[in-house]
N, CA, C, O and CB atoms as a CASP TS submission, in Angstrom:
PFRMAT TS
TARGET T0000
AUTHOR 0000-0000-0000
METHOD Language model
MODEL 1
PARENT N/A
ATOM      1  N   UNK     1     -15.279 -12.678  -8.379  1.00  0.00           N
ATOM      2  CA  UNK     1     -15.535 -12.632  -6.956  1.00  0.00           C
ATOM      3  C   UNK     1     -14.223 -12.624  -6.173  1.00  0.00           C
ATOM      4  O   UNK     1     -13.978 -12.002  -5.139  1.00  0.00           O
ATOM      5  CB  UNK     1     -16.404 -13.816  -6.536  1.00  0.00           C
ATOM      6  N   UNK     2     -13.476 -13.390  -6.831  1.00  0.00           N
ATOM      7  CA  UNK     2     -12.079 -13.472  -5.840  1.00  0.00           C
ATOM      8  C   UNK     2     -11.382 -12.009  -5.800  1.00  0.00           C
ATOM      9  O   UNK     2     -11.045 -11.590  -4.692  1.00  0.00           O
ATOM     10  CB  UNK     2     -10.816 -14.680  -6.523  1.00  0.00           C
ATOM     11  N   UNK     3     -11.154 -11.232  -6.914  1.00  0.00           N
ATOM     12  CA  UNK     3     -10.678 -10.334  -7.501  1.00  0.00           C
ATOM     13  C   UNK     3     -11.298  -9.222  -6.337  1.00  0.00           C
ATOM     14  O   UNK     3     -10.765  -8.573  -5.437  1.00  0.00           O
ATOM     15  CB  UNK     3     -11.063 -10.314  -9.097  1.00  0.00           C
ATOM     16  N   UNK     4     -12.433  -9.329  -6.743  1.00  0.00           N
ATOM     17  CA  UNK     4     -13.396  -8.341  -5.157  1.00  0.00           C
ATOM     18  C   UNK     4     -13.091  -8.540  -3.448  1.00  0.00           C
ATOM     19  O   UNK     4     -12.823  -7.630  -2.662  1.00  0.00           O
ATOM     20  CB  UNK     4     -15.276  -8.911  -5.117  1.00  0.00           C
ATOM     21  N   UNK     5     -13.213  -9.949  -3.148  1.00  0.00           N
ATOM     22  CA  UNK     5     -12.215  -9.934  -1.928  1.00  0.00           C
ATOM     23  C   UNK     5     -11.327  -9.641  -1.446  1.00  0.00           C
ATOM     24  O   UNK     5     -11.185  -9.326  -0.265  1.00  0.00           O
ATOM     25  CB  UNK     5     -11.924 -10.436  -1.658  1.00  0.00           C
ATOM     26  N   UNK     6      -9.826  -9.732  -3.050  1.00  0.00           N
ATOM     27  CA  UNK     6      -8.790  -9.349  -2.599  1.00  0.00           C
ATOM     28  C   UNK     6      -8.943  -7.859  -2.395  1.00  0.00           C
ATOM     29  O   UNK     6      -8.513  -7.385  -1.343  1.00  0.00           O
ATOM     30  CB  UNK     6      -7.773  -9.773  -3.388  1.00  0.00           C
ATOM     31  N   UNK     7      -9.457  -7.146  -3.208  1.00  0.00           N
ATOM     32  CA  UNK     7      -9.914  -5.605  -2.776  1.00  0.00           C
ATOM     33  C   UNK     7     -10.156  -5.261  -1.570  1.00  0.00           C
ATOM     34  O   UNK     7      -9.553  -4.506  -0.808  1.00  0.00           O
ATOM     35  CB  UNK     7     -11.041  -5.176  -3.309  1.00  0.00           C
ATOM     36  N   UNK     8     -11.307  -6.018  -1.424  1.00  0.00           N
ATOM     37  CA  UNK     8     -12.220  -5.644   0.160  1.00  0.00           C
ATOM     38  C   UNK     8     -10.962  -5.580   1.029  1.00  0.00           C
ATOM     39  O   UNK     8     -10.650  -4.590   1.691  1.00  0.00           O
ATOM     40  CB  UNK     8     -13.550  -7.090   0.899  1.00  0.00           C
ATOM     41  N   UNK     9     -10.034  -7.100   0.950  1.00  0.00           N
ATOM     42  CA  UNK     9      -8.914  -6.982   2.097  1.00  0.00           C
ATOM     43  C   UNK     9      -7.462  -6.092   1.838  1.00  0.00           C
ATOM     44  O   UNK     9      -6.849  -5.646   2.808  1.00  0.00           O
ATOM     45  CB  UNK     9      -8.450  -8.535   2.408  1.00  0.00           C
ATOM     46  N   UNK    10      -7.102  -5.936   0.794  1.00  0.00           N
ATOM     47  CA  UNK    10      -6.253  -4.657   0.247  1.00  0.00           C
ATOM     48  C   UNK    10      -7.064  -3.624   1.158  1.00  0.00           C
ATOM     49  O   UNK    10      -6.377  -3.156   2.066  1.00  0.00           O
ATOM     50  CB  UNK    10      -6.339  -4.297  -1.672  1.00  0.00           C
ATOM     51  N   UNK    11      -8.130  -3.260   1.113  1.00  0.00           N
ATOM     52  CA  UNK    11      -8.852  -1.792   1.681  1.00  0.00           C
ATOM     53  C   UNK    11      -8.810  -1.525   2.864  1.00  0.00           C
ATOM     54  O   UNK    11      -8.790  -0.396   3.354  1.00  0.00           O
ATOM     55  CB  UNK    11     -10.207  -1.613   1.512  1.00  0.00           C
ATOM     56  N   UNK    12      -8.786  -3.159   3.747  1.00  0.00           N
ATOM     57  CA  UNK    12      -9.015  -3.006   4.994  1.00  0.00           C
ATOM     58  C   UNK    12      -7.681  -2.870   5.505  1.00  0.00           C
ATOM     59  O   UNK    12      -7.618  -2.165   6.512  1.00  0.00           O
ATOM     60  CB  UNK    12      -9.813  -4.031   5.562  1.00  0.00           C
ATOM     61  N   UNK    13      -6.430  -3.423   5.029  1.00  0.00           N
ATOM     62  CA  UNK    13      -5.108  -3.536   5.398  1.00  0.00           C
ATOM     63  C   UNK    13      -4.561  -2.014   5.432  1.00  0.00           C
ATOM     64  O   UNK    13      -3.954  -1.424   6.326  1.00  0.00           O
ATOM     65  CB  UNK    13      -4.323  -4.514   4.380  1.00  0.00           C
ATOM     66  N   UNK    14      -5.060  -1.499   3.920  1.00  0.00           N
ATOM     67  CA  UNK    14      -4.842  -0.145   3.974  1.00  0.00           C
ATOM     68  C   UNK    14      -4.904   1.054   4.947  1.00  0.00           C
ATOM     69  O   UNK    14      -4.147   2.008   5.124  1.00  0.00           O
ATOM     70  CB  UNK    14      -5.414   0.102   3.279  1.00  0.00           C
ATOM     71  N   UNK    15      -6.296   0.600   5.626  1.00  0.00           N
ATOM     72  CA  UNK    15      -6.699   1.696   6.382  1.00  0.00           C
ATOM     73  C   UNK    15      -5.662   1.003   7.979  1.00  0.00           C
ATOM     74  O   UNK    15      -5.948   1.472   9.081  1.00  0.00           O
ATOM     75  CB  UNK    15      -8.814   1.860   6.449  1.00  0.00           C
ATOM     76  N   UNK    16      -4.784   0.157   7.888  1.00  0.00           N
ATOM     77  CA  UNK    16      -4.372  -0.125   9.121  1.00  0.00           C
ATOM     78  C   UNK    16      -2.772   0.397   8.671  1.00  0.00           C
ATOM     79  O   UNK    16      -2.098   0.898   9.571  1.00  0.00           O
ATOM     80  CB  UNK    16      -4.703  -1.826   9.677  1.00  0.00           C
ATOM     81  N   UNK    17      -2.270   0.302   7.527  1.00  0.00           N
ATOM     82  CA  UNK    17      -1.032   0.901   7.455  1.00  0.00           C
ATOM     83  C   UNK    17      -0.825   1.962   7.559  1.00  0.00           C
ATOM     84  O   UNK    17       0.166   2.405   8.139  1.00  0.00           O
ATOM     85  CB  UNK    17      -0.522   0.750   6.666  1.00  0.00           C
ATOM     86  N   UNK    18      -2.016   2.879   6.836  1.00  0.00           N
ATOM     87  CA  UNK    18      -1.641   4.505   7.007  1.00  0.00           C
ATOM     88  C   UNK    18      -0.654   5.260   6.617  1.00  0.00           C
ATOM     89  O   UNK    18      -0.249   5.339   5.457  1.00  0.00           O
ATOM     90  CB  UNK    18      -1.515   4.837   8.086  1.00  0.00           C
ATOM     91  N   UNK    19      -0.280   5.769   7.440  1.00  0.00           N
ATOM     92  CA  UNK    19       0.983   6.310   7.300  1.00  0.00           C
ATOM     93  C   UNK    19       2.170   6.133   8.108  1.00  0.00           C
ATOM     94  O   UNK    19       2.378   6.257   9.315  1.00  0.00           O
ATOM     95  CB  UNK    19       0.819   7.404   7.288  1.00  0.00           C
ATOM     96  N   UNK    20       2.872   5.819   7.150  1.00  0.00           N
ATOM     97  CA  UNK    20       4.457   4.755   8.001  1.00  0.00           C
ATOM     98  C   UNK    20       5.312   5.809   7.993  1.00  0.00           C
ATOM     99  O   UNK    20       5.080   6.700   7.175  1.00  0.00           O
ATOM    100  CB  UNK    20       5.414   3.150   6.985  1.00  0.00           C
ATOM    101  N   UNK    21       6.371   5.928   8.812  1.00  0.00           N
ATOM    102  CA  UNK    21       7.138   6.462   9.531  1.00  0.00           C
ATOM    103  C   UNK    21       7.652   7.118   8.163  1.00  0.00           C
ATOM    104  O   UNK    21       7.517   8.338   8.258  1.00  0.00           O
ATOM    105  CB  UNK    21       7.996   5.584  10.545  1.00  0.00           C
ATOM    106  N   UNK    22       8.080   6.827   7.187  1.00  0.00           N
ATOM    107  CA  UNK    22       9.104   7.230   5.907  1.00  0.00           C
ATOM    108  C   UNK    22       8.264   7.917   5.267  1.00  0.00           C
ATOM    109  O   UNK    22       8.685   8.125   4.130  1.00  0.00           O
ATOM    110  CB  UNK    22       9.778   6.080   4.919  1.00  0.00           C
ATOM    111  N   UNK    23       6.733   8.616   5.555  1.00  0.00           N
ATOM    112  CA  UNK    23       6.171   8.679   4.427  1.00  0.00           C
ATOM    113  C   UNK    23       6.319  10.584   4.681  1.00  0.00           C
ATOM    114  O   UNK    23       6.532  11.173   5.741  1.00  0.00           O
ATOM    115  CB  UNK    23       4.511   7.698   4.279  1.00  0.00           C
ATOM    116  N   UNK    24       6.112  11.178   3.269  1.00  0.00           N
ATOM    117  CA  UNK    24       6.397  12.786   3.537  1.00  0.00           C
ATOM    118  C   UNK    24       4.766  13.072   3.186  1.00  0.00           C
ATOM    119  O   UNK    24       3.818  12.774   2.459  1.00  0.00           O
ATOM    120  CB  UNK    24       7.815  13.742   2.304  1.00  0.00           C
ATOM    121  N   UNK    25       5.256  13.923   4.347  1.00  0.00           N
ATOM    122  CA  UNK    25       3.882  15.123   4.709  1.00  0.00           C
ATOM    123  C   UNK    25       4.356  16.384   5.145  1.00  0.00           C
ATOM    124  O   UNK    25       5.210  16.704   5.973  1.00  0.00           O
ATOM    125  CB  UNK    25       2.805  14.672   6.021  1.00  0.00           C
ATOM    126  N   UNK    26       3.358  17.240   4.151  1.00  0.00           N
ATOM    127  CA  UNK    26       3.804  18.814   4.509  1.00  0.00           C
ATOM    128  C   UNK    26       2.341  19.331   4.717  1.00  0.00           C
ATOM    129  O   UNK    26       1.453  18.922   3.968  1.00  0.00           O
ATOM    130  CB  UNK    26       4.766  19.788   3.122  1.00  0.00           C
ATOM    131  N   UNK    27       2.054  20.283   5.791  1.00  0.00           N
ATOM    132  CA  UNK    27       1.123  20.847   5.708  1.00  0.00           C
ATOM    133  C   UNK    27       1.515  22.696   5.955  1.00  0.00           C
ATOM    134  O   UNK    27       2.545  22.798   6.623  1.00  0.00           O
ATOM    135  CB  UNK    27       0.211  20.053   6.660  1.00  0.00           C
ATOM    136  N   UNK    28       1.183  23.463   5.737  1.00  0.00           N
ATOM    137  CA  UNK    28       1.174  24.979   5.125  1.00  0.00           C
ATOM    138  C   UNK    28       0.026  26.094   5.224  1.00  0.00           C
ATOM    139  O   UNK    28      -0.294  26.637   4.167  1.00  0.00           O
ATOM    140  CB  UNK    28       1.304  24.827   3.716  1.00  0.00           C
ATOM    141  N   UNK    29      -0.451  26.381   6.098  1.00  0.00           N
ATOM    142  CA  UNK    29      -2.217  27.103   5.638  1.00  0.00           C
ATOM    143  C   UNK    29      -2.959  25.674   5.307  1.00  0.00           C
ATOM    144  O   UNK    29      -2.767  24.517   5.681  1.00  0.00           O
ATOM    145  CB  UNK    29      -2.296  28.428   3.774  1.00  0.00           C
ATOM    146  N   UNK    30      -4.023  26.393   4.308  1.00  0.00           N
ATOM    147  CA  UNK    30      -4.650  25.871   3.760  1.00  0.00           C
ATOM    148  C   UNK    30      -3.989  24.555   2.884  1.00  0.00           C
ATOM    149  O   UNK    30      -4.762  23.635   2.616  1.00  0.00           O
ATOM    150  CB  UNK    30      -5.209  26.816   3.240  1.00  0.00           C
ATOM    151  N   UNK    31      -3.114  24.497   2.609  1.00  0.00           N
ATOM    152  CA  UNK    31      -2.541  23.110   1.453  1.00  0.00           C
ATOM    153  C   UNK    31      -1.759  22.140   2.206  1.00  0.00           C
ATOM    154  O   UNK    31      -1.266  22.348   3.315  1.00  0.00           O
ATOM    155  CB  UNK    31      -1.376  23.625   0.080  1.00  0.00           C
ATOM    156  N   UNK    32      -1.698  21.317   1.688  1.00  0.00           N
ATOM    157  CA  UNK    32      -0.964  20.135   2.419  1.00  0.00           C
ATOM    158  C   UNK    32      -0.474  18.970   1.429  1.00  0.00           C
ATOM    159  O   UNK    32      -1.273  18.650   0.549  1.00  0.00           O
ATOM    160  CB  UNK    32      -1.991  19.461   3.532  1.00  0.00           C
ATOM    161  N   UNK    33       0.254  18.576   1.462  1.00  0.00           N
ATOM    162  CA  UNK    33       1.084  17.520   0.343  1.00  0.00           C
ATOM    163  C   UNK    33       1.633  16.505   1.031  1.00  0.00           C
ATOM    164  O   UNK    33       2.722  16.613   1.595  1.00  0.00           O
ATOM    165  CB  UNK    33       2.344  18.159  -0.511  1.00  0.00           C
ATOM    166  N   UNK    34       0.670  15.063   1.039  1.00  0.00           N
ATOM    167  CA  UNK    34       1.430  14.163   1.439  1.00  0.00           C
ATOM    168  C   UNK    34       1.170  12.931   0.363  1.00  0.00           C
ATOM    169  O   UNK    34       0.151  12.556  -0.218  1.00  0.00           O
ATOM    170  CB  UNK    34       1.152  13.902   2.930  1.00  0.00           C
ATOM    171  N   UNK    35       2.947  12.331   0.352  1.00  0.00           N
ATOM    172  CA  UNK    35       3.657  11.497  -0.463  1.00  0.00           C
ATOM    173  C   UNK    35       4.006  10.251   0.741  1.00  0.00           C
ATOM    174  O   UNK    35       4.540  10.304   1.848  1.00  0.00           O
ATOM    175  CB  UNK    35       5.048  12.360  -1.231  1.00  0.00           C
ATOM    176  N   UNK    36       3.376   9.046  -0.133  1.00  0.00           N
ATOM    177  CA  UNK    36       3.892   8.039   1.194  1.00  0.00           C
ATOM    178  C   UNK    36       3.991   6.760   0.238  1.00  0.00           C
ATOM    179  O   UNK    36       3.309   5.908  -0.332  1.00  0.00           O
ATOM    180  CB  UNK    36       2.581   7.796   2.791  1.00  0.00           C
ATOM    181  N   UNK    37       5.932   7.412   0.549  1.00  0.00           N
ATOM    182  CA  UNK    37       6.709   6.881  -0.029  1.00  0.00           C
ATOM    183  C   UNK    37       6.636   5.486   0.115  1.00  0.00           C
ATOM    184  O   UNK    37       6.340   4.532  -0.604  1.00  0.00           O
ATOM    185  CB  UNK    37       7.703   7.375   0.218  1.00  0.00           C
ATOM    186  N   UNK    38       7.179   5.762   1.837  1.00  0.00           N
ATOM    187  CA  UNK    38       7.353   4.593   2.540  1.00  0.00           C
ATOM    188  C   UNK    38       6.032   3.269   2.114  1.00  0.00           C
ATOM    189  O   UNK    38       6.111   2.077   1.819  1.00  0.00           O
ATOM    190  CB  UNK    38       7.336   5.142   4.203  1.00  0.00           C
ATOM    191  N   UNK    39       5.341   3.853   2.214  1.00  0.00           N
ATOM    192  CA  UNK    39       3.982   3.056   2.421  1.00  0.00           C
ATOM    193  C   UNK    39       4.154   2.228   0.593  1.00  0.00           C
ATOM    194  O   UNK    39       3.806   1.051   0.498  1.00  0.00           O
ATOM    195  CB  UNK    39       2.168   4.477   2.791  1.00  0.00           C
ATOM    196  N   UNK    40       4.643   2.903  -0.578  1.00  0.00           N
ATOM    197  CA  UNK    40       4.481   2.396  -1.345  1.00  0.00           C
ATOM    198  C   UNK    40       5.703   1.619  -2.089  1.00  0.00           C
ATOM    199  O   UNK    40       5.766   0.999  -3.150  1.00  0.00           O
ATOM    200  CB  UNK    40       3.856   3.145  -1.812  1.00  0.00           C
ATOM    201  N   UNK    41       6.666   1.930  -1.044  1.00  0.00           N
ATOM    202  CA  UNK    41       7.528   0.694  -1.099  1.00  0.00           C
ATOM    203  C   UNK    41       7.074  -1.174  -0.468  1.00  0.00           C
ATOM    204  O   UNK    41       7.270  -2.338  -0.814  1.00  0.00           O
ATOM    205  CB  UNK    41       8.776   1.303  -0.207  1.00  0.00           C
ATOM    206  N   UNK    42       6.433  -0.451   0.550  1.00  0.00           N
ATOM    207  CA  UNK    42       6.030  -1.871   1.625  1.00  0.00           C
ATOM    208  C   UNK    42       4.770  -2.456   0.274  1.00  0.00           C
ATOM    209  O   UNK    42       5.024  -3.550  -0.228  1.00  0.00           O
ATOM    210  CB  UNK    42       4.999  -1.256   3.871  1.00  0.00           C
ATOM    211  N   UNK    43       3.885  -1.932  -0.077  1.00  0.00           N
ATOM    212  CA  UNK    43       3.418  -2.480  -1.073  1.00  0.00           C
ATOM    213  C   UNK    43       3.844  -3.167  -1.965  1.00  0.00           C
ATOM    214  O   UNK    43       3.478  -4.323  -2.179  1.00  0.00           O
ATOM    215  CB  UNK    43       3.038  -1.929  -1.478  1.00  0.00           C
ATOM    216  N   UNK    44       4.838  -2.426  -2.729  1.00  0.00           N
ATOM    217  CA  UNK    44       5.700  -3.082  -3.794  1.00  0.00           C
ATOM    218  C   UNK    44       6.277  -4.515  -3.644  1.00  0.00           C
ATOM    219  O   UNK    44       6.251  -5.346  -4.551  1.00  0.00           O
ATOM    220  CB  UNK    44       6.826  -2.247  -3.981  1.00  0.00           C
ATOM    221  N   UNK    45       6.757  -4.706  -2.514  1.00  0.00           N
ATOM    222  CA  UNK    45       7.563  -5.534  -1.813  1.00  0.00           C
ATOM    223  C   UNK    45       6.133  -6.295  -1.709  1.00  0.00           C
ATOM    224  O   UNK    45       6.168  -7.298  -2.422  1.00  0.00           O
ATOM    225  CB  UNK    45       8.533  -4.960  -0.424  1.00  0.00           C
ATOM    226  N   UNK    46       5.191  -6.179  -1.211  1.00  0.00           N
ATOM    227  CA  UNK    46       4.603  -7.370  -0.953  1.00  0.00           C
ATOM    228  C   UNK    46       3.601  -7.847  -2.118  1.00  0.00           C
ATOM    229  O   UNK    46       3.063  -8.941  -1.950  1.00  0.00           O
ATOM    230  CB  UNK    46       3.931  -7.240   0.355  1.00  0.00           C
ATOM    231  N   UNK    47       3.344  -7.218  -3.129  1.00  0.00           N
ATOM    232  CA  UNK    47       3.053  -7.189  -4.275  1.00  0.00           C
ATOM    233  C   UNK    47       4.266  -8.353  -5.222  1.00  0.00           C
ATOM    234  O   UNK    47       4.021  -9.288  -5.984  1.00  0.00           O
ATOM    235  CB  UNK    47       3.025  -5.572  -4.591  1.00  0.00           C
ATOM    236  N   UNK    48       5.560  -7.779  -4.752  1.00  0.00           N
ATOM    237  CA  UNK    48       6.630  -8.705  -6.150  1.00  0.00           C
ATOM    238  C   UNK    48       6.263  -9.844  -5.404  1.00  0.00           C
ATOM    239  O   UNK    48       5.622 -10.692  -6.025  1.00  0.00           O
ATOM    240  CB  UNK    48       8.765  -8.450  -6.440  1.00  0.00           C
ATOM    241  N   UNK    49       6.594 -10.127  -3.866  1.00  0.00           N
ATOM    242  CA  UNK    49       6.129 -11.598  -3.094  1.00  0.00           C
ATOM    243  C   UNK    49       5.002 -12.284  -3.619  1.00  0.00           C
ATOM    244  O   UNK    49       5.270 -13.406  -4.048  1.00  0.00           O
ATOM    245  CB  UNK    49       5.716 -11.413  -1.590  1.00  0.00           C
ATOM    246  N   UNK    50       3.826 -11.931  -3.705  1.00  0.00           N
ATOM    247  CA  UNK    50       2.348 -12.516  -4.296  1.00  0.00           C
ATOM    248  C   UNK    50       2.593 -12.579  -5.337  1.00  0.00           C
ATOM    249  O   UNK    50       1.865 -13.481  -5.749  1.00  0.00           O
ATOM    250  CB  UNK    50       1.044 -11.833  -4.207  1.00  0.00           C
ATOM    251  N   UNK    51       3.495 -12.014  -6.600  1.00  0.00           N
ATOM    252  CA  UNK    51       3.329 -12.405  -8.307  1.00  0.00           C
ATOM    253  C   UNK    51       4.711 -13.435  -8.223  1.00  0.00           C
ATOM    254  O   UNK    51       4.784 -14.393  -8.992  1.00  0.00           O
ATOM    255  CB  UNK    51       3.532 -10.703  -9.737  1.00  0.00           C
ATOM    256  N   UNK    52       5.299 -13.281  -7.679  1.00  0.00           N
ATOM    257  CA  UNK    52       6.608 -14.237  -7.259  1.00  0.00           C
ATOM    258  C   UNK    52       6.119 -15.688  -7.245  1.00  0.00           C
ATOM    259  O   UNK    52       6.429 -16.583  -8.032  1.00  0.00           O
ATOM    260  CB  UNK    52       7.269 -13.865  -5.649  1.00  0.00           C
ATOM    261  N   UNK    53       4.939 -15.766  -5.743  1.00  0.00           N
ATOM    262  CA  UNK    53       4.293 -16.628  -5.464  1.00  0.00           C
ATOM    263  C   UNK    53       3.351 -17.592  -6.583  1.00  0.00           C
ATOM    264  O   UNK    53       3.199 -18.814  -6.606  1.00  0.00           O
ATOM    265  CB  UNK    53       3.717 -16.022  -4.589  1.00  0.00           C
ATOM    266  N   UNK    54       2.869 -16.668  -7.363  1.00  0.00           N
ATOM    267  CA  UNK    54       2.080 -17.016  -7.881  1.00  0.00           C
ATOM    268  C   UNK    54       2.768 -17.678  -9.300  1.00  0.00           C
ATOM    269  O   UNK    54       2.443 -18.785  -9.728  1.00  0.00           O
ATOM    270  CB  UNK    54       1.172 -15.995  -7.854  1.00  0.00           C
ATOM    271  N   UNK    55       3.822 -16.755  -9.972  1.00  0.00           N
ATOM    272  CA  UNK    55       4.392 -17.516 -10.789  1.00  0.00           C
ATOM    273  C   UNK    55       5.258 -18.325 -10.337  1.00  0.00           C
ATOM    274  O   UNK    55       6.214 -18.460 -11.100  1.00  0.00           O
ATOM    275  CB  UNK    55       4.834 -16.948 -11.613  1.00  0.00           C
ATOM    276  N   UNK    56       5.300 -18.856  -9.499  1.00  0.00           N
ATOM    277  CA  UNK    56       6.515 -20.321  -8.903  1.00  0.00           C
ATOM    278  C   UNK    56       5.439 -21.470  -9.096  1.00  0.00           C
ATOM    279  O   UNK    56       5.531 -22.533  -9.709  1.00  0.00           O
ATOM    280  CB  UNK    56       7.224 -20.294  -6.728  1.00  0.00           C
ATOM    281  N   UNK    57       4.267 -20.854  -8.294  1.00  0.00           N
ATOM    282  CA  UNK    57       3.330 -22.475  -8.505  1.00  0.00           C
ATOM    283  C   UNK    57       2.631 -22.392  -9.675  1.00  0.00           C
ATOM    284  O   UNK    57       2.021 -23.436  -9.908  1.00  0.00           O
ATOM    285  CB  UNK    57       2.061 -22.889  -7.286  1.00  0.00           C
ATOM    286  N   UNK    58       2.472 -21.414 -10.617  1.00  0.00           N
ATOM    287  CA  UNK    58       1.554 -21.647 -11.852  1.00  0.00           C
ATOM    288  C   UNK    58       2.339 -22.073 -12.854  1.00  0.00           C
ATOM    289  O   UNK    58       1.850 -22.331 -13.954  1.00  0.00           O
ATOM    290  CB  UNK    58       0.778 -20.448 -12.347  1.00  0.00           C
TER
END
């Protein structure tokens, strides 16, 4: 159950970050290619913080 919450709120955070200033987007006709970079650095970063967190107090 916990595992599912953190989802639900990962999902909802998601749809508020979007797309951050660093992230690449190309669009062309019909195709379009977007890479967000940016966006998956800020993750990372707050991802090492929470396993950081978590292995200090466990």
């Amino acid at each position: 159950m916990i595992t599912g919450v953190i989802l639900l709120i990962v999902g909802f955070v998601w749809t508020f970050i979007g797309r951050l200033p660093g992230d690449i987007s190309f669009k062309k006709g019909n195709f379009s290619f977007y890479f967000p970079i940016m966006t998956s650095i800020v993750v990372s970063i707050i991802l090492s913080l929470i396993f950081f967190l978590i292995g200090k107090f466990r």
